[in-house]
C-alpha positions in Angstrom: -7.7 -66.9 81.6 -10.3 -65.0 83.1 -7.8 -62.1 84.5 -6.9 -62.0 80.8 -10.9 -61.5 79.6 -11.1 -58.9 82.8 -8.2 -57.1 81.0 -9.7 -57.2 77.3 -13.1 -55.7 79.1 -11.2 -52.8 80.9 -9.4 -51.8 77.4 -13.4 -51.7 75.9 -14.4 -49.5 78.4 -11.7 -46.7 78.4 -12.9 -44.5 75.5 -10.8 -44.0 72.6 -8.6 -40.3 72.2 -10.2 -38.5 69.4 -7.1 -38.3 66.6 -5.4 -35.2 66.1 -6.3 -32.8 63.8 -9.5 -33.8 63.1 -12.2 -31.4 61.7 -16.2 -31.8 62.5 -18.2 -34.0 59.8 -21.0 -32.5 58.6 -24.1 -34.3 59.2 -24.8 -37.0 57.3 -28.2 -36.8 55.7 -29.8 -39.7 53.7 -31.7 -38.9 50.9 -35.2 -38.6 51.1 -37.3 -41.2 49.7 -39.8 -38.2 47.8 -38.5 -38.4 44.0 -39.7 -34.1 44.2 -37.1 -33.3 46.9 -34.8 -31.1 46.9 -32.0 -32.1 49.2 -28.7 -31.3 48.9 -26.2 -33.6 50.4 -22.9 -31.8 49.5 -21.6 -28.3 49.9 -23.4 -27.1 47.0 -26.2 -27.7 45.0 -27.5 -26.4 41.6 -31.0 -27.2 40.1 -31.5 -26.6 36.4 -35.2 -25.6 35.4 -37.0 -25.1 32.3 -40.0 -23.1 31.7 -42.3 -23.8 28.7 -42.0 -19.7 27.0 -45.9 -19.2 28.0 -45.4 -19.8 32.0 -42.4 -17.6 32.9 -44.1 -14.8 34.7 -46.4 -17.8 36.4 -43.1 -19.2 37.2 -41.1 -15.8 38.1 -44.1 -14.8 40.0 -43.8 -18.0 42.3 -40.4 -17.6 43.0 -40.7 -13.6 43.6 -43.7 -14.6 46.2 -41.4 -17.0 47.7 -38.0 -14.7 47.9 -40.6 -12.3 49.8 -41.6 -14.8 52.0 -38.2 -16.3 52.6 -37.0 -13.2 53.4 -39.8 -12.4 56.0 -39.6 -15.6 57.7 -37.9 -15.5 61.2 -37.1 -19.1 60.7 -33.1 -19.6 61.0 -33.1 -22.5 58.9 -34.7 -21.3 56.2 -32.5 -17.3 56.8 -29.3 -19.6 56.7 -30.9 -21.2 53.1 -31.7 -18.1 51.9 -28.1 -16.5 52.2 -26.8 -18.9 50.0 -30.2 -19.8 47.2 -29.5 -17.4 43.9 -31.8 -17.6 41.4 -30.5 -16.4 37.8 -32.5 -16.5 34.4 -30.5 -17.4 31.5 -30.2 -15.0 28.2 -30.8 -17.7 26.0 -33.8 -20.1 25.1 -32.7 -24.0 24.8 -33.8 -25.7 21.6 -37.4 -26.1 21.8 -37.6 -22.3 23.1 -38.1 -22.7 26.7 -36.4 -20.3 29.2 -33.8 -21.7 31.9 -33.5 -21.4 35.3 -30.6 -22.1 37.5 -30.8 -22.2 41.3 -27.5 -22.4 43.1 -26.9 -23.3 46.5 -23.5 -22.2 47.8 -23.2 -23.1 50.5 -26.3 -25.7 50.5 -27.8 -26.7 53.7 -28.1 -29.9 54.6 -31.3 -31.4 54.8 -32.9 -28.7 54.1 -35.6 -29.4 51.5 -35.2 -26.1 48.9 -38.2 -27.1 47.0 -40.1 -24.0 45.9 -43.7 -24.9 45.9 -43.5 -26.8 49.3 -41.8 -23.8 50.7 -44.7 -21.5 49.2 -47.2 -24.1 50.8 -45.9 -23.7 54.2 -45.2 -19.9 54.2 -47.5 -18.1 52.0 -51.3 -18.1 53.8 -53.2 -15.5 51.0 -51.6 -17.4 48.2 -54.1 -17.9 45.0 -55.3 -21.3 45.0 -54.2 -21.4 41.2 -50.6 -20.3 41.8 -49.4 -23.4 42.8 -51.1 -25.1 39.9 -49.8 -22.7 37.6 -46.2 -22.8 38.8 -46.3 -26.6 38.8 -47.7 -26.4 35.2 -45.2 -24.3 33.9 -42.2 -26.8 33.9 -41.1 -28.3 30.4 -39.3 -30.9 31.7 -38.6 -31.9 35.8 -35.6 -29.9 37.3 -32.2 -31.5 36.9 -30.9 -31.2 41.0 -27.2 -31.5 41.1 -25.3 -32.0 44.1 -21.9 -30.2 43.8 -18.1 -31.1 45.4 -15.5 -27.8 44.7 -13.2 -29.3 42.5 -11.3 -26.5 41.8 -11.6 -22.5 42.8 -9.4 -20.8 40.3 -9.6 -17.4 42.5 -6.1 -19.5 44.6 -3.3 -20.9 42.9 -3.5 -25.0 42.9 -1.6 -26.8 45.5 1.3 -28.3 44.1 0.6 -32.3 43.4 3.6 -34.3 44.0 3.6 -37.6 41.8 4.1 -40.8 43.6 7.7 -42.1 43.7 8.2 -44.8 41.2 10.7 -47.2 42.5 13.2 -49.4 39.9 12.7 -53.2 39.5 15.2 -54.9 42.0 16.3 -52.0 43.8 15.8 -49.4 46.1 
C-alpha cells in the first residue's frame, strides 16, 4: 500500500506538459473596487460622456492638457495607452442638448486606469487649481464605461459555421 501512495506522490511531482497549441492569457485583472475607475478588462473599451452645452471648452480643454501630457510622458504604460485612446466629439446634441463624448480604447490596456482627471492629477504639475473642478463639473450625467468583446469585424469574410449534426430517433 505504501509503494502504491509513493507512486501517486511521484505522479504529483512530475509537472504537467503544457497542451498544444495553446496561446498566452492575457492577465487577468479584477476590477477595482473605486466606482470612478476606468479599467478595461477586455480588448476594448469605449466610455460615453456627456457634457452639459456650457462646459465643453472646460471639458475639451482638460482633455487637450491631457493628450499633451500623455504624449510627453516617457512612461511606456501610459505611450502603449495612448496609441490606442481616440477621443471623438459627436455632431449631434442628445435630447436635453448636451454634447457627447466617446472614448475608445482599441486595443485597451489592461489595468490601466484611463481616467482623465486622475491622469491630469498625476502628470500635469502647473495645472490651474480650478481645472479639475471645472472638468469634473462639466459632466451631465457619469460616463457610461463599456468593456468591449469583437463580435464581428466586417473588413474579413465570416468563418463558415457548421450546424451541429442532428441525429434521427433510433438510429444512427
Amino acid at each position: 500500500m505504501s509503494l502504491f501512495f509513493a507512486f501517486l506522490l511521484s505522479l504529483a511531482q512530475v509537472p504537467a506538459a503544457p497542451p498544444q497549441n495553446s496561446t498566452p492569457s492575457k492577465p487577468v485583472v479584477e476590477p477595482s473596487p473605486d466606482p470612478a475607475s476606468t479599467h478595461f478588462l477586455t480588448e476594448a473599451g469605449l466610455v460615453l460622456v456627456t457634457i452639459k452645452p456650457a462646459a465643453t471648452a472646460d471639458y475639451e480643454l482638460a482633455i487637450r492638457t491631457l493628450q499633451e501630457a500623455m504624449a510627453k510622458s516617457g512612461d511606456p504604460v501610459r505611450s502603449s495607452a495612448a496609441k490606442g485612446w481616440r477621443v471623438f466629439k459627436a455632431s449631434e446634441t442628445d435630447a436635453k442638448g448636451n454634447q457627447v463624448y466617446v472614448h475608445t480604447m482599441l486595443p485597451a490596456v489592461t489595468g490601466f486606469d484611463y481616467r482623465p482627471s486622475l491622469l491630469l492629477d498625476e502628470l500635469v504639475k502647473e495645472i490651474t487649481p480650478d481645472m479639475l473642478s471645472k472638468y469634473q463639473d462639466a459632466f451631465a450625467v457619469p460616463p457610461v464605461r463599456l468593456n468591449l468583446t469583437e463580435f464581428a469585424n466586417m473588413s474579413v469574410a465570416p468563418v463558415p459555421v457548421t450546424p451541429p449534426e442532428t441525429k434521427k430517433p433510433g438510429g444512427p
